[in-house]
TIGUKE-779273 format. One record per atom (N, C-alpha, C): atom name; residue number from 1; x, y, z. Coordinates in Angstrom, 1 decimal. Example, Ala and Ser with C-alpha at 12.3 -4.5 7.8 and 13.67 -1.06 7.14 Angstrom:
N, 1, 13.2, -5.7, 7.8
CA, 1, 12.3, -4.5, 7.8
C, 1, 13.2, -3.3, 7.8
N, 2, 12.8, -2.2, 7.1
CA, 2, 13.7, -1.1, 7.1
C, 2, 12.9, 0.0, 7.9
This chain:
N, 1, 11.0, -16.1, -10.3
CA, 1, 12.1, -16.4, -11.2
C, 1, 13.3, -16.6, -10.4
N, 2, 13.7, -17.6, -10.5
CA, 2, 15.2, -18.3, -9.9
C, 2, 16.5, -16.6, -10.5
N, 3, 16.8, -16.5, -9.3
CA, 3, 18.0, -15.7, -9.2
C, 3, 18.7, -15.8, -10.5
N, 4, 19.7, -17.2, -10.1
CA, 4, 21.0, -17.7, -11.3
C, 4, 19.9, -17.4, -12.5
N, 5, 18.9, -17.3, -12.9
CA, 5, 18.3, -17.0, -14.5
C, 5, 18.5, -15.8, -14.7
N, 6, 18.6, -14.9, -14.1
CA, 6, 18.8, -13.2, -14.1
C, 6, 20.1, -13.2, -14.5
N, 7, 20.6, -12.2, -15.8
CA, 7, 22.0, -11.8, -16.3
C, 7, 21.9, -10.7, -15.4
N, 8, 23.0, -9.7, -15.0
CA, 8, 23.9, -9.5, -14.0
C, 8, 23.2, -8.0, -14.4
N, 9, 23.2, -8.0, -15.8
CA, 9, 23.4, -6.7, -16.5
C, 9, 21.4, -6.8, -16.5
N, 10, 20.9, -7.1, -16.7
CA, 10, 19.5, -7.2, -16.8
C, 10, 19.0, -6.7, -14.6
N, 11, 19.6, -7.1, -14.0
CA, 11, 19.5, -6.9, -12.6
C, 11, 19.8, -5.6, -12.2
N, 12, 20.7, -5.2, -12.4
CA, 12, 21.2, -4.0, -12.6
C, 12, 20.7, -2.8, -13.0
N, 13, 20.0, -3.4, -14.5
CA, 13, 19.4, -2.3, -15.3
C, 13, 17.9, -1.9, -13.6
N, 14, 17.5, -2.8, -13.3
CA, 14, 16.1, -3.0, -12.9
C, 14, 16.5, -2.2, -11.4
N, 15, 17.7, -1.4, -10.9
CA, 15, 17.9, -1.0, -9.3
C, 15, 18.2, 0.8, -9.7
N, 16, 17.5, 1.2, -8.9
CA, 16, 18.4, 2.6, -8.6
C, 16, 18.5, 2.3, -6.9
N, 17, 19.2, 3.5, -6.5
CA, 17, 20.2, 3.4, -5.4
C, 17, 20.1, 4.9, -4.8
N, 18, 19.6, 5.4, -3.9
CA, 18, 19.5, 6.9, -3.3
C, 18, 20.8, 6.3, -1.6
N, 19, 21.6, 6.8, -1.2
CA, 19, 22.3, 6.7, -0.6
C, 19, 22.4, 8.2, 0.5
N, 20, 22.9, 7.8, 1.5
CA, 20, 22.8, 9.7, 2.5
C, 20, 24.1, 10.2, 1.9
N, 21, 24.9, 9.5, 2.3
CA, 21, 26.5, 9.6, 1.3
C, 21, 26.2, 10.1, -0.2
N, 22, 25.6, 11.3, -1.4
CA, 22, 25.4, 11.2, -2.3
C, 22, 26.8, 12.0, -3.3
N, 23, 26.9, 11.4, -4.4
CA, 23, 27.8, 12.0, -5.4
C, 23, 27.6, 12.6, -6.6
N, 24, 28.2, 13.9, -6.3
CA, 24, 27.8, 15.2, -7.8
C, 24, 29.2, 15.2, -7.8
N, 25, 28.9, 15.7, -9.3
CA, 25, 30.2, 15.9, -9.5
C, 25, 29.9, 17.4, -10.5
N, 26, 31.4, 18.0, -10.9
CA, 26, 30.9, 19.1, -11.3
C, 26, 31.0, 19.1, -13.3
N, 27, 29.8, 19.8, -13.0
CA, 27, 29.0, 19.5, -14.8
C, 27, 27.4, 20.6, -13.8
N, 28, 26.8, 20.4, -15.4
CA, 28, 25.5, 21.6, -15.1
C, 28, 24.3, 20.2, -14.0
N, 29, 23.9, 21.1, -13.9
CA, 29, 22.4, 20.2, -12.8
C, 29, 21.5, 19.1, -13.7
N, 30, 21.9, 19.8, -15.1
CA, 30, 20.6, 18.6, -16.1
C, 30, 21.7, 17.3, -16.1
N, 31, 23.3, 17.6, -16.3
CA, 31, 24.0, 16.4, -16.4
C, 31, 24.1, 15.9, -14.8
N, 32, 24.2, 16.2, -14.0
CA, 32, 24.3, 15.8, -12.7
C, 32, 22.7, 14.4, -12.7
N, 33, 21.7, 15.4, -13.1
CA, 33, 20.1, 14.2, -13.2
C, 33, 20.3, 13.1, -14.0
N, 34, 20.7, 13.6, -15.2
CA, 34, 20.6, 12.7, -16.3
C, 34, 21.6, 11.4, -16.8
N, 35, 22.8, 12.0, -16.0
CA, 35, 24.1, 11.3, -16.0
C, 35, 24.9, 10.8, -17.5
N, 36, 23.9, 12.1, -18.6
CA, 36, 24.5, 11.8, -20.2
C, 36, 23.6, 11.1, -20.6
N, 37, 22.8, 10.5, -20.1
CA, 37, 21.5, 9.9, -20.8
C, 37, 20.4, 10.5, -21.6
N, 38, 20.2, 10.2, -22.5
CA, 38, 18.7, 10.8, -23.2
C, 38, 17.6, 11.2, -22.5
N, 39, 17.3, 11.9, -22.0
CA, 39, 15.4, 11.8, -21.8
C, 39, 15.1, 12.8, -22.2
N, 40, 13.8, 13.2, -22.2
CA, 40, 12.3, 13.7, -22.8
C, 40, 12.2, 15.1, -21.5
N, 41, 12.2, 16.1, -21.9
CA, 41, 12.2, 17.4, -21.1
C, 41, 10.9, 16.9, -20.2
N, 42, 10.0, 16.3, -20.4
CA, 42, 9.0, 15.9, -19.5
C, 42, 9.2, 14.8, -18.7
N, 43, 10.0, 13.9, -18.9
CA, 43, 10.8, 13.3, -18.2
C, 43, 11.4, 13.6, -17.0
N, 44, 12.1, 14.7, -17.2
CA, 44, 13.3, 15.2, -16.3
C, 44, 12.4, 15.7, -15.7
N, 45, 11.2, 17.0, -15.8
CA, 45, 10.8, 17.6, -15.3
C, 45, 9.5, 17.0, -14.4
N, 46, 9.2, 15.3, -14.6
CA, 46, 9.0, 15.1, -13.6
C, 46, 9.5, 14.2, -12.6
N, 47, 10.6, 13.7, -13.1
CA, 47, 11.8, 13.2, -11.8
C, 47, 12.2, 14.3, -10.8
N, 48, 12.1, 15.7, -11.6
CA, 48, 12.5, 17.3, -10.6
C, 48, 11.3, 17.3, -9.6
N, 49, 9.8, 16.9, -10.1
CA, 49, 8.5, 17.1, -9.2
C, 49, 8.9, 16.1, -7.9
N, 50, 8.7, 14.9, -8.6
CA, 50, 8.9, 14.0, -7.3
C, 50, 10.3, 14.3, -6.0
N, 51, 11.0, 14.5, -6.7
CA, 51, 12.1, 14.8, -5.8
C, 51, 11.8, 16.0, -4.9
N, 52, 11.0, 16.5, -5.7
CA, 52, 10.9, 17.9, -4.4
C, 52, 12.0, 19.4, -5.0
N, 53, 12.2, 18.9, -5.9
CA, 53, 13.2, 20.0, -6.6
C, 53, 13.1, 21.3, -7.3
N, 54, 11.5, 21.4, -7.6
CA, 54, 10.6, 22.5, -8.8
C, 54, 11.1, 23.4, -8.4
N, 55, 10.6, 24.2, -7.1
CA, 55, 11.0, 25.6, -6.5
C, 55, 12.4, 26.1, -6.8
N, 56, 13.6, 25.1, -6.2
CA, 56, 15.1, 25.0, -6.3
C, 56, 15.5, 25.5, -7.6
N, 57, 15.3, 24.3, -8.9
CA, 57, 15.8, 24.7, -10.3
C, 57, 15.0, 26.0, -10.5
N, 58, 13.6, 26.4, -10.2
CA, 58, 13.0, 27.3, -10.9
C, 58, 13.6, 28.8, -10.2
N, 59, 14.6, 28.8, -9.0
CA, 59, 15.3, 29.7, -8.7
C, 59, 16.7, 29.5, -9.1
N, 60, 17.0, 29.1, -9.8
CA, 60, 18.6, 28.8, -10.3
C, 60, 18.8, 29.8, -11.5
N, 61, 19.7, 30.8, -11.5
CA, 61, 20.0, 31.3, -12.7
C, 61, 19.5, 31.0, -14.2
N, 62, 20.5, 29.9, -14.1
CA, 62, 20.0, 29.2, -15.5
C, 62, 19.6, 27.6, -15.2
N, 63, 18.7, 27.8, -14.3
CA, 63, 17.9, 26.9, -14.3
C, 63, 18.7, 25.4, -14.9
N, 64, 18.0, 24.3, -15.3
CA, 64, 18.9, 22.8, -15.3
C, 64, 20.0, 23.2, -16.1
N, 65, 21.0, 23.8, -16.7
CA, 65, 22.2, 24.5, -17.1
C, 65, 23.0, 24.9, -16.4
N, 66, 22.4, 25.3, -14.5
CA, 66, 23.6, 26.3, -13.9
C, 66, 24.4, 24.7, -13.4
N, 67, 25.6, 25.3, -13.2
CA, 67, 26.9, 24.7, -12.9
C, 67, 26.6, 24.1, -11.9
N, 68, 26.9, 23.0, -10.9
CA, 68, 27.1, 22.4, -9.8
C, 68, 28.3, 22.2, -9.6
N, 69, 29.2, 22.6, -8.5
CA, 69, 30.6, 22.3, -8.3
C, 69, 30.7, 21.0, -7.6
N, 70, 32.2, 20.5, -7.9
CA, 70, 32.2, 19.3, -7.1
C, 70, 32.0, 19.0, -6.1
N, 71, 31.2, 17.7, -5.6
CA, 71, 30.8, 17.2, -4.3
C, 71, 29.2, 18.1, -4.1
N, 72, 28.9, 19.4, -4.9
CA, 72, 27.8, 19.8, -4.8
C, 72, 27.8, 21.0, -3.8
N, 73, 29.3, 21.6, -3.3
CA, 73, 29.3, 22.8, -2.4
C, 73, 28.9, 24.0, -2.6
N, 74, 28.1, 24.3, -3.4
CA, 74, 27.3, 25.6, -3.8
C, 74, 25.6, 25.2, -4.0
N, 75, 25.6, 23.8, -3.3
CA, 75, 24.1, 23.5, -3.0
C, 75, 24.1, 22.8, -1.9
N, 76, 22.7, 22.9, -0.9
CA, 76, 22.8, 22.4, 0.0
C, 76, 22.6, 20.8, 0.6
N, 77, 22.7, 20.6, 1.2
CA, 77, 23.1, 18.7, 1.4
C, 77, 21.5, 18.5, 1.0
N, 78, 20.3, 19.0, 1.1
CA, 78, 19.3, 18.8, 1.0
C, 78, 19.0, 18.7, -0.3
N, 79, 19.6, 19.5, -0.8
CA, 79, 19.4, 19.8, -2.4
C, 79, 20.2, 18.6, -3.1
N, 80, 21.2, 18.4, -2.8
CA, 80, 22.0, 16.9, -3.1
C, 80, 21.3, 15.9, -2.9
N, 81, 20.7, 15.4, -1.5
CA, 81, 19.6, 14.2, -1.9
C, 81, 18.5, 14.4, -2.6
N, 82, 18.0, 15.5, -2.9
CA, 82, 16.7, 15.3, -3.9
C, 82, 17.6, 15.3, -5.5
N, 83, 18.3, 15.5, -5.7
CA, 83, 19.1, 15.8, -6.9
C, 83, 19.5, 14.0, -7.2
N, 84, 19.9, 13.0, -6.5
CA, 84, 20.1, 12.2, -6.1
C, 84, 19.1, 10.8, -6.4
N, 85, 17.8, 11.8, -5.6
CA, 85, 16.3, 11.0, -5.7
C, 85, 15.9, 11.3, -6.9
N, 86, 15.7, 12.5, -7.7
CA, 86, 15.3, 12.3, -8.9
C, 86, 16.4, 11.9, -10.2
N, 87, 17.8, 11.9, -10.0
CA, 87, 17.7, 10.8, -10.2
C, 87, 17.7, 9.6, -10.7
N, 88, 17.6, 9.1, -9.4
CA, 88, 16.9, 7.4, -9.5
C, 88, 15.7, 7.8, -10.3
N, 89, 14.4, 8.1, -10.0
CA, 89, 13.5, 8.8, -10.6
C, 89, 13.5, 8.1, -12.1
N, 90, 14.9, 9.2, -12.8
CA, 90, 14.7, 8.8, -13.8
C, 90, 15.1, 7.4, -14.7
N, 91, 15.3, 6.9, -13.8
CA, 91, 16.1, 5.5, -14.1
C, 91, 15.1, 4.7, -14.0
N, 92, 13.8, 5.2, -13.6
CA, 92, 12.9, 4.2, -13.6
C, 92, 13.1, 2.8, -13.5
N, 93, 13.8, 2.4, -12.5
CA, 93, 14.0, 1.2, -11.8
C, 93, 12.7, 0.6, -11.2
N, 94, 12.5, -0.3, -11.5
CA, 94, 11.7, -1.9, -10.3
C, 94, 12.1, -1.9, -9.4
N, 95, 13.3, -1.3, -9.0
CA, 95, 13.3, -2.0, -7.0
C, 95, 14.5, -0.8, -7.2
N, 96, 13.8, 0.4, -6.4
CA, 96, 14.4, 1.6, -5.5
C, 96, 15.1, 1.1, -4.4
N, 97, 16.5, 1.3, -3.6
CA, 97, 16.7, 1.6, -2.4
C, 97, 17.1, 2.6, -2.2
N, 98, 16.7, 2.7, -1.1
CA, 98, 16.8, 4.0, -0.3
C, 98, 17.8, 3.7, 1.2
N, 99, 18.7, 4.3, 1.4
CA, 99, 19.4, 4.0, 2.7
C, 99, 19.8, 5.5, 3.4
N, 100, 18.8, 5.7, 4.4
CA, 100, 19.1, 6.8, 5.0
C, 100, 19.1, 8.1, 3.9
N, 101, 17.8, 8.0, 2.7
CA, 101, 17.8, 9.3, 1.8
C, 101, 17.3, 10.5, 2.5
N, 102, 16.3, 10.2, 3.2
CA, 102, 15.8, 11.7, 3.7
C, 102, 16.4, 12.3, 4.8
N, 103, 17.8, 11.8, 5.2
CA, 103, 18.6, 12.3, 6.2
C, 103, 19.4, 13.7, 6.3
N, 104, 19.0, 14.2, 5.0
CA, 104, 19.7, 15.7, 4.9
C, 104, 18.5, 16.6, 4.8
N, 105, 17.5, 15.9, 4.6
CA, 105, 16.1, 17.0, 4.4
C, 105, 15.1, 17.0, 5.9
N, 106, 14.7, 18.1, 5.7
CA, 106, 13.7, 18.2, 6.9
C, 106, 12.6, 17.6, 6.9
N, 107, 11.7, 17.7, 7.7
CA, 107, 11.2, 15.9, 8.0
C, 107, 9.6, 16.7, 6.9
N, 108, 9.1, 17.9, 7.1
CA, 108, 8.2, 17.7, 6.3
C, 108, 8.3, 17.5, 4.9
N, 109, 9.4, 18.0, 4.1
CA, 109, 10.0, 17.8, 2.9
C, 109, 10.3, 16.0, 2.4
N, 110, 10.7, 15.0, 3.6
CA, 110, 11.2, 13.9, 3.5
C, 110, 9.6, 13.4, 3.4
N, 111, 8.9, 13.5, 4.7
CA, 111, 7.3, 12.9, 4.8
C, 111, 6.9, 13.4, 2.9
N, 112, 7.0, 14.5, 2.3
CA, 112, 6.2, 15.2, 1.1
C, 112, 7.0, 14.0, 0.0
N, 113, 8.8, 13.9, -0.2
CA, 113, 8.9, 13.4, -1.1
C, 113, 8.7, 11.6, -1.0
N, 114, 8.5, 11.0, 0.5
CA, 114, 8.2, 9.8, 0.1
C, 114, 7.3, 9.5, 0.3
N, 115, 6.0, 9.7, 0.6
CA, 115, 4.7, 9.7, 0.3
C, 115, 4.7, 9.7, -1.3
N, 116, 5.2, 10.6, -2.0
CA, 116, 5.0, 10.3, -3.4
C, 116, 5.7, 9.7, -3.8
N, 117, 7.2, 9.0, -3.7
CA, 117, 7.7, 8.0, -4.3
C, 117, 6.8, 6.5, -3.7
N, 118, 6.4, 6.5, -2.6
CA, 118, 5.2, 5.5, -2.2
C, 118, 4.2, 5.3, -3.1
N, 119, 3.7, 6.3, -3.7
CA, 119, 2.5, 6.1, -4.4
C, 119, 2.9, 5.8, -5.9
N, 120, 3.7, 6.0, -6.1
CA, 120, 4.6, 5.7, -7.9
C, 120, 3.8, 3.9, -8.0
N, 121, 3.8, 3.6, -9.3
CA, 121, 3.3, 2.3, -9.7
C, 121, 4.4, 1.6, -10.4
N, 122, 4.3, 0.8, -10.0
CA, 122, 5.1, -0.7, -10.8
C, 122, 7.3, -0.4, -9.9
N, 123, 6.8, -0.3, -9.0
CA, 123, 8.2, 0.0, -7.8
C, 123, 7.7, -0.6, -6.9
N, 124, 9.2, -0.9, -6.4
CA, 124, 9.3, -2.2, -5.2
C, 124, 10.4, -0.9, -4.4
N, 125, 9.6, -0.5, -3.5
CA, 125, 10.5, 0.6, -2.5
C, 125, 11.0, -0.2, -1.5
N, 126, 12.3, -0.2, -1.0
CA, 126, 13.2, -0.7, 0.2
C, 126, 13.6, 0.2, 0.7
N, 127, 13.2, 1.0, 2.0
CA, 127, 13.7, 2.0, 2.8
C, 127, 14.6, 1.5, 3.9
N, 128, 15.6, 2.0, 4.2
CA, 128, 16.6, 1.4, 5.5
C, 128, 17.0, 2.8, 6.1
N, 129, 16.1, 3.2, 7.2
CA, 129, 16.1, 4.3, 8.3
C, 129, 15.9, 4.4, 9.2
N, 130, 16.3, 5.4, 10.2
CA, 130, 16.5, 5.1, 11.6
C, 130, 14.9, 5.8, 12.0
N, 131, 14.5, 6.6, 10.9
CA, 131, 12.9, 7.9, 11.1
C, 131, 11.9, 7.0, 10.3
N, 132, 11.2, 6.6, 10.7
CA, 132, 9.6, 6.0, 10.6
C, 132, 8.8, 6.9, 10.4
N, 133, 7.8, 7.3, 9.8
CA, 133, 6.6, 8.8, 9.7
C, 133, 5.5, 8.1, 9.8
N, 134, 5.2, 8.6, 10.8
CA, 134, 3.5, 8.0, 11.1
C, 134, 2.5, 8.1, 9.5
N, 135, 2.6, 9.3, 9.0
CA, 135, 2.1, 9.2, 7.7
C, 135, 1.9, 8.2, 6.5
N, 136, 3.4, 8.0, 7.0
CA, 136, 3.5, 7.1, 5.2
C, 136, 3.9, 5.5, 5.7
N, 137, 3.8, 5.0, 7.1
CA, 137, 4.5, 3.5, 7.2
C, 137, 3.5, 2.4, 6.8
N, 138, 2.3, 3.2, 6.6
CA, 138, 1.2, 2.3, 6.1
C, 138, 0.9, 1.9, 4.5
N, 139, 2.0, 2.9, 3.9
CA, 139, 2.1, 2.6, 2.5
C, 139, 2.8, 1.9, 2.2
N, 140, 3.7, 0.9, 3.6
CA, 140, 4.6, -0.2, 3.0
C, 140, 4.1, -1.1, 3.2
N, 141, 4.4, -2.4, 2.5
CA, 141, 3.6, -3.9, 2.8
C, 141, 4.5, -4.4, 3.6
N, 142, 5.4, -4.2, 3.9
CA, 142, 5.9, -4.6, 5.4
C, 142, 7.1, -4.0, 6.1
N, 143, 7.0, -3.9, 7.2
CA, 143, 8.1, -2.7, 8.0
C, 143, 9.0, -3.6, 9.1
N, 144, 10.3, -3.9, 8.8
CA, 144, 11.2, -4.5, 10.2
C, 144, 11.9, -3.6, 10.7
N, 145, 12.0, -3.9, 12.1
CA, 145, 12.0, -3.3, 13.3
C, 145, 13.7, -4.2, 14.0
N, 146, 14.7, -3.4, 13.0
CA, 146, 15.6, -4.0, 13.6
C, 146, 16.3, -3.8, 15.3
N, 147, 16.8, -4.1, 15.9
CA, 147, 16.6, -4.0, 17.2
C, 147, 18.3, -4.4, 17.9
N, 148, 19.1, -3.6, 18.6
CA, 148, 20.5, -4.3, 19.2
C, 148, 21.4, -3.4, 18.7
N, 149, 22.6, -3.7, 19.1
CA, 149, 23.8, -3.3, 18.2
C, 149, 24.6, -4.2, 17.9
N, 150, 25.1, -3.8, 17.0
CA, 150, 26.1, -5.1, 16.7
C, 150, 27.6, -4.4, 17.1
N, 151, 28.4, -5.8, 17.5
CA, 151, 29.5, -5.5, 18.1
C, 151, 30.8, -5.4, 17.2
């Protein structure tokens, strides 16, 4: 389908966006995921699986209710990109990017959560990262190998 046929707002609807740079703001953990949007407690709960999040909420006080402070400084950077990843998750987007997401998590956690966003159906995954995993590069249909600096 030709580009210019695509409304702006129809393209849009179809992207989520995981970033290393991520933004919380302060509100409870279920509004930080859901961003005020409707979903289905099985929903949420498994945008929390994929992300790698179960253990984390299921140690939280009040669990998807406890508070998150701005920028997210009473959770740890790790905890902000999976917070982040699920998400996108729930946005159930056609074409994920990812830019340097697994850069606050440790590599077996990063290898755990994208292997499973790799295996999700009906997603078009774009990864842009400097860490390659022997594990999972075989789950992409194609990998560039940028190369230089730019000046």
């Amino acid at each position: 389908m030709p580009l210019s046929d695509i409304k702006k707002e129809d393209y849009f609807a179809q992207i989520a966006n995981v970033e290393q740079q991520v933004f919380i703001f302060e509100d409870t953990l279920r509004n930080n995921l859901t961003l005020y949007k409707e979903y289905r407690d099985e929903e949420i709960q498994e945008a929390i699986r994929v992300a790698g999040l179960t253990s984390f909420v299921d140690s939280l006080p009040n669990g998807l209710d406890t508070m998150i402070y701005e920028n997210g400084k009473n959770i740890s950077g790790g905890e902000r990109s999976r917070v982040v990843i699920a998400r996108a998750m729930l946005a159930k987007a056609g074409i994920l990017f990812m830019d340097e997401a697994f850069a606050a998590l440790d590599l077996e956690r990063a290898k755990e959560i994208e292997k499973t966003i790799l295996n999700l159906k009906n997603i078009t995954v774009i990864n842009v990262s400097h860490v390659i995993f022997k594990d999972t590069v075989n789950q992409y249909d194609r990998v560039f190998h940028v190369k230089g600096t730019v000046a």
